[in-house]
KOLGU-4560 file (N, C-alpha, C; in nm, 3 decimals, padded with zeros to 5 digits):
<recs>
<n_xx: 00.084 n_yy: -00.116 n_zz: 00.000 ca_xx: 00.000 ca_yy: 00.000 ca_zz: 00.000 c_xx: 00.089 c_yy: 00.123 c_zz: 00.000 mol: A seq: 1 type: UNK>
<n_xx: 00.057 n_yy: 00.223 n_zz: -00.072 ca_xx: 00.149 ca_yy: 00.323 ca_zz: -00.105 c_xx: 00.094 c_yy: 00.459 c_zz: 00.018 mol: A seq: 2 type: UNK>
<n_xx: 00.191 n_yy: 00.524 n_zz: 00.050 ca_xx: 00.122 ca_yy: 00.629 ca_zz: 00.155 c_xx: 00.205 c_yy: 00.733 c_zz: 00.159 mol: A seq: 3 type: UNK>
<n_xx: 00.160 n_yy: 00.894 n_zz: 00.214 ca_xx: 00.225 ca_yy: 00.988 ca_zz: 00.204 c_xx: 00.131 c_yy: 01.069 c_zz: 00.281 mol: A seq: 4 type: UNK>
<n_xx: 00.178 n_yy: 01.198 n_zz: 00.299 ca_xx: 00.101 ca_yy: 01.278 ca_zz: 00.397 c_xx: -00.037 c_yy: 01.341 c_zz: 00.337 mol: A seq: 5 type: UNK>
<n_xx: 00.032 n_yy: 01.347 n_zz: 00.196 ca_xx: -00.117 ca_yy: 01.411 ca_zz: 00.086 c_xx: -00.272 c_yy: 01.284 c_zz: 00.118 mol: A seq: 6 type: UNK>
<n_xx: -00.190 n_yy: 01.239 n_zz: 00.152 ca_xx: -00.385 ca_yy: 01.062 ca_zz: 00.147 c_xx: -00.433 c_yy: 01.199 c_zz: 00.305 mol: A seq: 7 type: UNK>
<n_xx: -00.415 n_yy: 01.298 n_zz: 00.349 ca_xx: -00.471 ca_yy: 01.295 ca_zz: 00.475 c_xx: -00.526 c_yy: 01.444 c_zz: 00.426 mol: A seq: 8 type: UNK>
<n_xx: -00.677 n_yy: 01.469 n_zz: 00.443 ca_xx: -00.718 ca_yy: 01.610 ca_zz: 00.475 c_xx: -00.834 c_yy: 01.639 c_zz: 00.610 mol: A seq: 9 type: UNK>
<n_xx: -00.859 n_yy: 01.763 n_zz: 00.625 ca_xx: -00.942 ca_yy: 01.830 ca_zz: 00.739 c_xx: -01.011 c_yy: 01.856 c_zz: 00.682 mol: A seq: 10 type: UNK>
<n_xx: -01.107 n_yy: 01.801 n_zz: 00.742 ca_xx: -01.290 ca_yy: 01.865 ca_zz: 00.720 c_xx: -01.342 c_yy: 01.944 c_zz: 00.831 mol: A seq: 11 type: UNK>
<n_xx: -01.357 n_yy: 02.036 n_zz: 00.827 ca_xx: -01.439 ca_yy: 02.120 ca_zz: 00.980 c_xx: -01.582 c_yy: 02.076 c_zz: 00.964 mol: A seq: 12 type: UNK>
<n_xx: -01.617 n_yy: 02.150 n_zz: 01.058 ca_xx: -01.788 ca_yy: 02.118 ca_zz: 01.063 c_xx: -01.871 c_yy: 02.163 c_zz: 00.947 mol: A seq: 13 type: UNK>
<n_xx: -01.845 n_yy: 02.257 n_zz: 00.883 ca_xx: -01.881 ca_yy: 02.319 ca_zz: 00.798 c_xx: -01.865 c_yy: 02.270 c_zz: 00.659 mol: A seq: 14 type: UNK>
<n_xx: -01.822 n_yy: 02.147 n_zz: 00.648 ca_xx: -01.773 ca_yy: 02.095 ca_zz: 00.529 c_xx: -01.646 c_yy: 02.143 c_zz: 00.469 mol: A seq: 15 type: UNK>
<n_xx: -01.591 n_yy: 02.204 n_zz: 00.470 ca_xx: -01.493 ca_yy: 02.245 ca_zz: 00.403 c_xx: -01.379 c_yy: 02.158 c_zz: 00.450 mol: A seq: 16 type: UNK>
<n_xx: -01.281 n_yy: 02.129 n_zz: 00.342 ca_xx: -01.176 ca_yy: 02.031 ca_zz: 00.310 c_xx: -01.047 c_yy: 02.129 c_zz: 00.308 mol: A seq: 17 type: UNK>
<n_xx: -00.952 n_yy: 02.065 n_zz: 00.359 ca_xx: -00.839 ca_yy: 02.119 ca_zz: 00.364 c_xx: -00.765 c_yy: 02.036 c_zz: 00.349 mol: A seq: 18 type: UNK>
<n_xx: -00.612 n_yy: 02.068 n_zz: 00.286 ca_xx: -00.499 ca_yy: 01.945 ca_zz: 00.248 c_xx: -00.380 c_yy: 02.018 c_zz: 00.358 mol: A seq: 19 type: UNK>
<n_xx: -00.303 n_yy: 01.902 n_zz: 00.365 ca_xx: -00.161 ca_yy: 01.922 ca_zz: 00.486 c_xx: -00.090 c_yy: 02.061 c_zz: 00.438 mol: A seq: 20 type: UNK>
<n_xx: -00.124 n_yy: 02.066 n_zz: 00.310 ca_xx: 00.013 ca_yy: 02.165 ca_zz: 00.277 c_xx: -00.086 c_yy: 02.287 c_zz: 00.303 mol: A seq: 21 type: UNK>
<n_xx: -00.213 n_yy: 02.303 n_zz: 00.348 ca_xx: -00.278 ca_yy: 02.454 ca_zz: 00.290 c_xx: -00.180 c_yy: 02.586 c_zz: 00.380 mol: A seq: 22 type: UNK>
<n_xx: -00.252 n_yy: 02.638 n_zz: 00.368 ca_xx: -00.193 ca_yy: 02.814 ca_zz: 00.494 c_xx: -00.048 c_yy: 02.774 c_zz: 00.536 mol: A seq: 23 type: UNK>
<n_xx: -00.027 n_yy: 02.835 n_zz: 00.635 ca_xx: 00.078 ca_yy: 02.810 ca_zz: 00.710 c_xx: 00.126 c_yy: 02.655 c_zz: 00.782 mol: A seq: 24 type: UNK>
<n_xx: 00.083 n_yy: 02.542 n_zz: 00.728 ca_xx: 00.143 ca_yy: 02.401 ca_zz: 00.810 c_xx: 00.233 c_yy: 02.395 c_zz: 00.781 mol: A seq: 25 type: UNK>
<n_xx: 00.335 n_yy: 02.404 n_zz: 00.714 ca_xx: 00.466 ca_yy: 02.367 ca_zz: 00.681 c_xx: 00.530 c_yy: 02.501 c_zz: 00.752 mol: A seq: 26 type: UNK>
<n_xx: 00.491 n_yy: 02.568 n_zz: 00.804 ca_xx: 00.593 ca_yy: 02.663 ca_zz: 00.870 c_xx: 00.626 c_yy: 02.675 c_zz: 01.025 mol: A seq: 27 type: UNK>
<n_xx: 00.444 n_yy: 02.647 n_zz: 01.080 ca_xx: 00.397 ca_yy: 02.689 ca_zz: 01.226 c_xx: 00.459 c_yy: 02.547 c_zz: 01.296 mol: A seq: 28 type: UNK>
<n_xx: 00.500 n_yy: 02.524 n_zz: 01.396 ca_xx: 00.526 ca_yy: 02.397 ca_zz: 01.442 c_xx: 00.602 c_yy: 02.307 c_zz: 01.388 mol: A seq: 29 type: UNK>
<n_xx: 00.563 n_yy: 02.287 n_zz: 01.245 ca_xx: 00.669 ca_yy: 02.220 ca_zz: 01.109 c_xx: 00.783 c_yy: 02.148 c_zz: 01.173 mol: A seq: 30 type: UNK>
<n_xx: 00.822 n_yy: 02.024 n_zz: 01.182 ca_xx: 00.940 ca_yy: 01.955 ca_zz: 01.190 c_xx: 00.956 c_yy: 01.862 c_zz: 01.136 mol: A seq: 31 type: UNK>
<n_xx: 01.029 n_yy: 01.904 n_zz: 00.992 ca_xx: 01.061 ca_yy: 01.784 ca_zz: 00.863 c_xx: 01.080 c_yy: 01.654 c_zz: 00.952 mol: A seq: 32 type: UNK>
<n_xx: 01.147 n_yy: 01.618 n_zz: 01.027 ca_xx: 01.214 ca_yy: 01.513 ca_zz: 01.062 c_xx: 01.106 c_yy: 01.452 c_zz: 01.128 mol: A seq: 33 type: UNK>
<n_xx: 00.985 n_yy: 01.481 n_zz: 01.197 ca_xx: 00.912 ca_yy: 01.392 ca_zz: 01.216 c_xx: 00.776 c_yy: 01.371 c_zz: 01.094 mol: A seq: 34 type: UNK>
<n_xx: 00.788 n_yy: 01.438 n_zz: 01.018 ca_xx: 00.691 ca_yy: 01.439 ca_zz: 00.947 c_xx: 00.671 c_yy: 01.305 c_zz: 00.863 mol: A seq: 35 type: UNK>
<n_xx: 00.567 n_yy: 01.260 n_zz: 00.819 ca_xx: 00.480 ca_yy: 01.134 ca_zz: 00.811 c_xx: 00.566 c_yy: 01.139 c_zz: 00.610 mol: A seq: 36 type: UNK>
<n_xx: 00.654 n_yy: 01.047 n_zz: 00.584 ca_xx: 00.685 ca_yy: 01.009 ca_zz: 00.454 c_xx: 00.600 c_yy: 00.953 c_zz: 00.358 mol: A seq: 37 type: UNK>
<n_xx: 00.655 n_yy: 00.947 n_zz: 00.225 ca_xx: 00.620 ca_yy: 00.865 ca_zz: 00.181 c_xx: 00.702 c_yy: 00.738 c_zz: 00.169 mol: A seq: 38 type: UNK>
<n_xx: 00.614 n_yy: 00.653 n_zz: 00.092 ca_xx: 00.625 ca_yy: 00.515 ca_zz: 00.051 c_xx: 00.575 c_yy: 00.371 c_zz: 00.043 mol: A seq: 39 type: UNK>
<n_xx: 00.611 n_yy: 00.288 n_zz: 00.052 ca_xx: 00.505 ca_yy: 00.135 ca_zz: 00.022 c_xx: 00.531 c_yy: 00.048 c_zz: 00.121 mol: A seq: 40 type: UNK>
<n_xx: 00.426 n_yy: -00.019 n_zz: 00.189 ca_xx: 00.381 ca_yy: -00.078 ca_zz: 00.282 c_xx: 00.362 c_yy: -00.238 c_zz: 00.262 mol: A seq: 41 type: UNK>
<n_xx: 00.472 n_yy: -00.311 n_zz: 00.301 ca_xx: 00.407 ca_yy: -00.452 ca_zz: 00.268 c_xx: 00.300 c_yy: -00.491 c_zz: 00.414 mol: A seq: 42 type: UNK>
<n_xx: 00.221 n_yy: -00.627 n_zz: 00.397 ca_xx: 00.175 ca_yy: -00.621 ca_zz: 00.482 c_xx: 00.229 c_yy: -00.693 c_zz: 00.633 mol: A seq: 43 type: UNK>
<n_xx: 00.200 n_yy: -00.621 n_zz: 00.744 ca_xx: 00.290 ca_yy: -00.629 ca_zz: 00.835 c_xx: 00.320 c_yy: -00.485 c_zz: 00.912 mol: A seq: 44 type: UNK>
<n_xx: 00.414 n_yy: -00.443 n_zz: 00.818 ca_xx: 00.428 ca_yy: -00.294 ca_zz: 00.801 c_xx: 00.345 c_yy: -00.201 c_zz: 00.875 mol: A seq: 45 type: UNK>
<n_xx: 00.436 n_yy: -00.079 n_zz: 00.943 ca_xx: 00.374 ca_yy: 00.030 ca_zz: 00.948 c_xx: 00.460 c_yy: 00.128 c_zz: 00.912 mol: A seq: 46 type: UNK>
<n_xx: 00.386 n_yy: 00.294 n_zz: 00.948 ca_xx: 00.453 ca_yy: 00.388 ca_zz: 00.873 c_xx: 00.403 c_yy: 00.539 c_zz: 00.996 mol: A seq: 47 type: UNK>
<n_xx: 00.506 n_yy: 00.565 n_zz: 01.065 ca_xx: 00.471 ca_yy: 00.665 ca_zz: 01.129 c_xx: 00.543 c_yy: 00.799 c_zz: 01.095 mol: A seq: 48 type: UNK>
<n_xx: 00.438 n_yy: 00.942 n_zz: 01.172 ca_xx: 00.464 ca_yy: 01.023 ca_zz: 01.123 c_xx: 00.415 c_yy: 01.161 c_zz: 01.160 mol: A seq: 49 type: UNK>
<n_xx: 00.409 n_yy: 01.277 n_zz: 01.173 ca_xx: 00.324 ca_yy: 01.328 ca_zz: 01.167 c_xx: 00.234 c_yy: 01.435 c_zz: 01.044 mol: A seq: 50 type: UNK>
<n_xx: 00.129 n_yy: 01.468 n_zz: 01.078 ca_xx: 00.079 ca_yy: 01.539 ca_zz: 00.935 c_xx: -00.002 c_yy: 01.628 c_zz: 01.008 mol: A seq: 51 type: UNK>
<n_xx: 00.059 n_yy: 01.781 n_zz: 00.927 ca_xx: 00.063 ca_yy: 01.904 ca_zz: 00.996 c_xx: -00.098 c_yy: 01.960 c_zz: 00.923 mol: A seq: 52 type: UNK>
<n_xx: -00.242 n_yy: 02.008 n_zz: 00.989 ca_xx: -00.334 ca_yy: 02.119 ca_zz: 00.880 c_xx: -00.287 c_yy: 02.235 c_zz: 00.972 mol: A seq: 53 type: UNK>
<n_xx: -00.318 n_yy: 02.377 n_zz: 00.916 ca_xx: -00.337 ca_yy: 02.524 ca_zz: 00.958 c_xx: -00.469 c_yy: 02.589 c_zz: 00.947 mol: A seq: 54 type: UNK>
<n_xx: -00.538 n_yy: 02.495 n_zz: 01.055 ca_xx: -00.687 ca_yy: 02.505 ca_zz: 01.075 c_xx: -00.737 c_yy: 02.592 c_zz: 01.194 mol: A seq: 55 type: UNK>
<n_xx: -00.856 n_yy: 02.631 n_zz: 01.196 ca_xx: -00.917 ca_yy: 02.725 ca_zz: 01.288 c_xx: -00.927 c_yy: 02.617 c_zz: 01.419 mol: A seq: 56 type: UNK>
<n_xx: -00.990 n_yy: 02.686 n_zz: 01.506 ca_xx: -00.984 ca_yy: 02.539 ca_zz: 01.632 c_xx: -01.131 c_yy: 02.527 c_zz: 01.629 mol: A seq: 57 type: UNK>
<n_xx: -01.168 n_yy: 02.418 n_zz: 01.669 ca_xx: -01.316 ca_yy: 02.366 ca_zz: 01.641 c_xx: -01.319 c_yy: 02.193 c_zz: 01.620 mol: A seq: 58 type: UNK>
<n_xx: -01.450 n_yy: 02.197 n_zz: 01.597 ca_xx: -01.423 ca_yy: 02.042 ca_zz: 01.583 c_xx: -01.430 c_yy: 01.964 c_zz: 01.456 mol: A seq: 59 type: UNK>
<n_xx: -01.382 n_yy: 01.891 n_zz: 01.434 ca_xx: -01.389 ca_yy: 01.831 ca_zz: 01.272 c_xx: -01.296 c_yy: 01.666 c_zz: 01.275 mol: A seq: 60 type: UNK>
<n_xx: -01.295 n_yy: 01.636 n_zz: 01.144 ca_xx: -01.261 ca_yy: 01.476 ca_zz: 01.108 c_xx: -01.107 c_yy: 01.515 c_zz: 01.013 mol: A seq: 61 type: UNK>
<n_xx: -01.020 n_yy: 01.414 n_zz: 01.061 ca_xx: -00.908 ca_yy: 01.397 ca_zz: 00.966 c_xx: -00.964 c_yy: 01.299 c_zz: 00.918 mol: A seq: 62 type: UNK>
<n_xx: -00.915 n_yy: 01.324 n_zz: 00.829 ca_xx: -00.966 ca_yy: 01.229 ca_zz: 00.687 c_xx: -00.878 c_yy: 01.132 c_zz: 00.584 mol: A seq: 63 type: UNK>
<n_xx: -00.864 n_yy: 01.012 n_zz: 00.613 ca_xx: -00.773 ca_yy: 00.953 ca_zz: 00.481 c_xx: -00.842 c_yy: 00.896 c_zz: 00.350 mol: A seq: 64 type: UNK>
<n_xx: -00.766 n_yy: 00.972 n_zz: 00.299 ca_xx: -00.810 ca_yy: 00.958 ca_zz: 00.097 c_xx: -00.709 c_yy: 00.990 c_zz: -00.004 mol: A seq: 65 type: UNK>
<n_xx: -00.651 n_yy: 00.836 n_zz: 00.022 ca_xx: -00.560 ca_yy: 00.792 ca_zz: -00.062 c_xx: -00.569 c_yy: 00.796 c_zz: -00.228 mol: A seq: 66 type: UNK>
<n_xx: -00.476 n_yy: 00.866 n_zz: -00.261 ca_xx: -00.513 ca_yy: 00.903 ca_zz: -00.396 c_xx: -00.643 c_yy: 01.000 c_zz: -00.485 mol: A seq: 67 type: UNK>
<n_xx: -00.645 n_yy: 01.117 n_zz: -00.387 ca_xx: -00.743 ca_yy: 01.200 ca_zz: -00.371 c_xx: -00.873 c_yy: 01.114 c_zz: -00.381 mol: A seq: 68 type: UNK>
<n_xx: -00.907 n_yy: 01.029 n_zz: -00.342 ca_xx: -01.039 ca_yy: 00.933 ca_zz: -00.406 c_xx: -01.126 c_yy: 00.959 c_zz: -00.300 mol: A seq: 69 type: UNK>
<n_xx: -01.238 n_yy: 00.878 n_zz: -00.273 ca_xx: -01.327 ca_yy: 00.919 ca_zz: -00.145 c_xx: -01.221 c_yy: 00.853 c_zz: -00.021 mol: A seq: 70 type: UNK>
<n_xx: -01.295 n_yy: 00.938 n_zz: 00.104 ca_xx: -01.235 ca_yy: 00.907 ca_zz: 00.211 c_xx: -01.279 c_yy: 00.742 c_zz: 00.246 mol: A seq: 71 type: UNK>
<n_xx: -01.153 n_yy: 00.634 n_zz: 00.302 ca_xx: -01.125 ca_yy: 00.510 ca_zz: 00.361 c_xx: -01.200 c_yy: 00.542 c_zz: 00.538 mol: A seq: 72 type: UNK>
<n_xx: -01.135 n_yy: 00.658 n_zz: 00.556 ca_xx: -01.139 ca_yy: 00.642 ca_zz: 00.687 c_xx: -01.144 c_yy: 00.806 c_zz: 00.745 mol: A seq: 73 type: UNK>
<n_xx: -01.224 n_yy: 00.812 n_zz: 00.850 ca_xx: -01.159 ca_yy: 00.920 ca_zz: 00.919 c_xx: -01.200 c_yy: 00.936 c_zz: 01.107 mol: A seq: 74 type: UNK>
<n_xx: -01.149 n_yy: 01.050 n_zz: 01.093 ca_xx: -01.136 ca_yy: 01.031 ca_zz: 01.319 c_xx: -01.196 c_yy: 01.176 c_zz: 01.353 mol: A seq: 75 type: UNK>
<n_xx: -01.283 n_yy: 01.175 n_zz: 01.432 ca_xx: -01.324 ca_yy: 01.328 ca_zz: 01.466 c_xx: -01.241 c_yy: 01.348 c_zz: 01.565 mol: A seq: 76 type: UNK>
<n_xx: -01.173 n_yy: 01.484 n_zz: 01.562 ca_xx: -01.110 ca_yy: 01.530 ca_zz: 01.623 c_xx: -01.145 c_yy: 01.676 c_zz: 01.700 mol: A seq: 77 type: UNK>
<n_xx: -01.113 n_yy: 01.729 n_zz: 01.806 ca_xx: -01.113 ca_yy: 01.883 ca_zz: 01.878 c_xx: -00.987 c_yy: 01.910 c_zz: 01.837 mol: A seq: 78 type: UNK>
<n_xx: -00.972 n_yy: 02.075 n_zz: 01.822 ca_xx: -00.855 ca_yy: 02.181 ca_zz: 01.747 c_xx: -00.896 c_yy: 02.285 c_zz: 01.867 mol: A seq: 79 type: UNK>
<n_xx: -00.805 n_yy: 02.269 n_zz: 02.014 ca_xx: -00.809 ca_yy: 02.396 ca_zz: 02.063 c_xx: -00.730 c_yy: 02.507 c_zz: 01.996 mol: A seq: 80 type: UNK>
</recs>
């Protein structure tokens, strides 16, 4: 299974979609070295990481959608 930080976006309550790279995530907090890679997954495998949005605080779902396609999966989350 192939993976990278792009399979992950933010949905707020409001519907609206956001990708890792939008506003300021790569700057605010930003630390290349832990950040979530890419690459391919045999099974067994895992792949850790982290993956940065520059979202309002509120509540909403990270979202995985691998290969921009519909979302697999996602987790509701709080953004103080």
């Amino acid at each position: 299974m192939d993976y990278n930080d792009f399979d992950y976006q933010w949905q707020n309550a409001a519907g609206q979609v956001f990708d890792a790279s939008n506003g300021n995530a790569t700057d605010s907090g930003y630390d290349s070295d832990k950040t979530l890679n890419s690459g391919t997954l045999r099974a067994g495998q895992e792949a850790v990481g982290y993956v940065w949005f520059d979202v309002a605080p509120g509540t909403g779902y990270i979202n995985y959608v691998p290969g921009a396609q519909a979302a697999l999966a996602g987790w509701k989350v709080a953004v103080k």
